[in-house]
C-alpha angles and dihedrals in degrees: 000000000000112000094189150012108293146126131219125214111249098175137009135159131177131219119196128185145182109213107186115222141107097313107012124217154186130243127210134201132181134180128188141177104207118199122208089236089162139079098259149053118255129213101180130027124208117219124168134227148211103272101256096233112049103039087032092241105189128160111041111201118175123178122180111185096354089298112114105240122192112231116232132210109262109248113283094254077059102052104073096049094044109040118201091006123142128183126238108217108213119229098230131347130320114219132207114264088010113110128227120214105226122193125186119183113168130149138230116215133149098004114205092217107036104182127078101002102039150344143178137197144173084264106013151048145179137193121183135225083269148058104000102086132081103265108199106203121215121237124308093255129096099244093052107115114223115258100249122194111264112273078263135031130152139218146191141214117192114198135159116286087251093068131110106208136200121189136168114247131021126337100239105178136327130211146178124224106175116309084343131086119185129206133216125208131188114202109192134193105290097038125106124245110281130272123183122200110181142169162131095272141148101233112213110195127163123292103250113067077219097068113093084198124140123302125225120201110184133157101249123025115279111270092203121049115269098207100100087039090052093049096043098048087037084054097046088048091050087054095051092051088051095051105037106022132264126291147234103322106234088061104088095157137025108239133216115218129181115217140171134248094015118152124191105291090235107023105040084215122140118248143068103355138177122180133174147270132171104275093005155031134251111224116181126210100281093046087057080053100071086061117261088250103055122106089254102050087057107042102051079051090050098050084039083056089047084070087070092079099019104044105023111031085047132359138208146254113257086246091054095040091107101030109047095010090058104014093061097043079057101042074050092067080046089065095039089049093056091046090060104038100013120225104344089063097055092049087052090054094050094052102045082056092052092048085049095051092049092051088045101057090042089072099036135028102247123240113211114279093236097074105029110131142193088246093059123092121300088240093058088042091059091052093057089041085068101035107052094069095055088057097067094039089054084053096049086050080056103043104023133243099285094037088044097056101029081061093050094041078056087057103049089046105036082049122038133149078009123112107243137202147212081260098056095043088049090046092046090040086050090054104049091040096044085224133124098241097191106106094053095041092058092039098056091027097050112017126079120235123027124279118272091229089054089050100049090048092059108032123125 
């Protein structure tokens, strides 16, 4: 029996498609049938949007019932607590057990921080799991559930015939209507929400249709042979399903794929940059230019893979967004590291952050690392960058290495496609180790500098 108003979503399908031009774009649609599950009758519905700026959201369109309605602010005690949200006023009454048709078209051109979340070229695009779809928000009372998507719903990207795609859940069906193909993807149940990476790109795999190694999708051939990248970051991906459980099964193999206007993920700043999808990183041009086989190319890939388990399975509090959503993708390449060149590599990893971290506060006062956020300057944000690391590997140092990622490997399971916290990490990490984890939770997390017995254990 219901205990409160709400609706469920009986139906919903998704149309995305790349549309070429200056600039280019992509188009979203989105359908839904909408049933009165609740105990009482509606007159408005909430739905949240892609914030306008940043994914360059232009040309609104809502229908309910086939008639064109024009979405309103919420009102202003609303608008802290449900960001980009807009409510969709209903023409007459919503009764209980009657269902509503919502339609949803907007358009992404143009996006102020193409990277992780979005971006968009001249012959490619990408959207991640997050951010990009039409989110409709159950009443405003604390026993309303939350209108999830049907245990199966479908999708489809339309893109030139030219185009390589990548999409999260089951390929359905493909056709080509003209210049165009479109694809059709199911997403059931247990699968996560949908990403798309496409493109017209040359794709470079290993050389035996056996391998199952790393996949590189670029806009011209290789010029350099793609053999030793292919084995290193085959081998790192085959560590960090080791050590933190696979992932979603239609990913057999991490990809590589080259894309345009892309910053570094944390810093905003020009220059060599990887971020993650799901199964995959984004590298742009300049990262390419380091040689896909150089210890940097690699390693940002590899920290950019780590996101698939710490960013994706699960995500992050805005609090911890620095320092779990980027400390445990690094402490990841630690693992990794060790895995490849055993101790001394680790060791090596541990001191270069702490060299990082020494040259960081000295241009900046630190702010704890517990509640350093993306938003902060860019300074502080350095300081946790470095630190973060060194707190996992502190607790690694506590629990041991199995305790310590068999407790992480809880937390991506127990908890995906769910935001976690430094809480939940502590309560999962006290579980696995068998430790009260308190003392050196409130010490990294809350004190500045770094402890003397941490120091002393890695100095040089």
């Amino acid at each position: 029996m219901p205990l409160a108003p709400g609706y469920r979503v009986v139906n919903q399908s998704r149309d995305a498609t790349f549309i070429s031009g200056e600039p280019a774009e992509v188009r979203i649609e989105s359908k839904y049938t909408l049933g009165n599950s609740g105990t009482t009758d509606l007159s408005f519905l909430d739905v949240t949007f892609p914030a306008a700026k940043p994914y360059g959201r232009e040309g609104l369109r809502v229908e309910v019932d086939g008639k064109e309605v024009t979405p309103t602010e919420l009102p202003d005690e609303d608008q802290f607590s449900r960001l980009n949200t807009l409510r969709i006023p209903l023409e007459s009454s919503w009764k209980r057990n009657e269902s509503r048709e919502l339609a949803i078209e907007y358009a992404f051109r143009s996006p102020a921080n193409p990277g992780v979340a979005i971006a968009i070229g001249g012959e490619n695009f990408h959207l991640s799991s997050r951010g990009w779809q039409p989110l409709p928000q159950p009443p405003k009372h604390v026993l309303s559930p939350y209108p999830r998507r049907p245990d199966r719903t479908s999708y489809t990207v339309r893109v030139p015939s030219n185009f390589l795609v990548l999409a999260r859940g089951t390929l359905a069906g493909r056709k080509q209507e003209g210049n165009e193909t479109e694809y059709r993807f199911i997403l059931r149940k247990d699968d996560l929400t949908a990403f798309i990476v496409a493109g017209h790109y040359v794709a470079s795999s290993p050389e035996s249709k056996k391998e199952t190694g790393a996949i590189f999708w670029t806009f011209q051939p290789l010029k350099e042979n793609p053999a030793p990248a292919i084995e290193r970051i085959s081998a790192a991906w085959n560590v960090l399903e080791k050590s933190f459980g696979p992932l979603d099964r239609h990913i057999l193999a991490p990809h590589i794929v080259e894309s345009t206007d892309l910053t570094d993920h944390v810093t905003g700043e020009p220059g060599a940059a990887a971020v993650p999808f799901p199964g995959g990183a984004l590298v742009n041009a300049e990262a390419l230019a380091l040689g896909i086989d150089s210890g940097d190319f690699v390693e940002m890939t590899t920290h950019a893979l780590a996101h698939n388990w710490f960013g994706d399975e699960v995500f992050f509090a805005p609090d911890a967004a620095v320092g779990m959503g980027e400390g445990l993708p690094e402490y990841a390449t630690v693992v990794v590291e060790e895995a490849l060149r055993g101790e001394p590599g680790r060791r090596e990893r541990a001191i270069r952050y702490l060299t990082l971290y020494d040259q960081a506060a000295k241009e900046a006062k630190e702010t704890p690392l517990g509640v350093t956020m993306m938003t902060d300057p860019l300074a502080q944000r350095r300081i946790a960058l470095a630190k973060a690391p060194l707190f996992f590997i502190a607790l690694e140092d506590m629990c041991g290495e199995e305790p310590m990622r068999r407790g992480l490997l809880q937390m991506v399971t127990l908890l995906r496609g769910q935001e976690t916290s430094y809480d939940a990490l502590r309560a999962t990490l006290e579980a696995s180790c068998g430790k009260n984890l308190a003392q050196p939770f409130r010490v990294w997390l809350n004190d500045p500098g770094i402890p003397s017995d941490f120091r002393a254990r890695y100095a040089r």
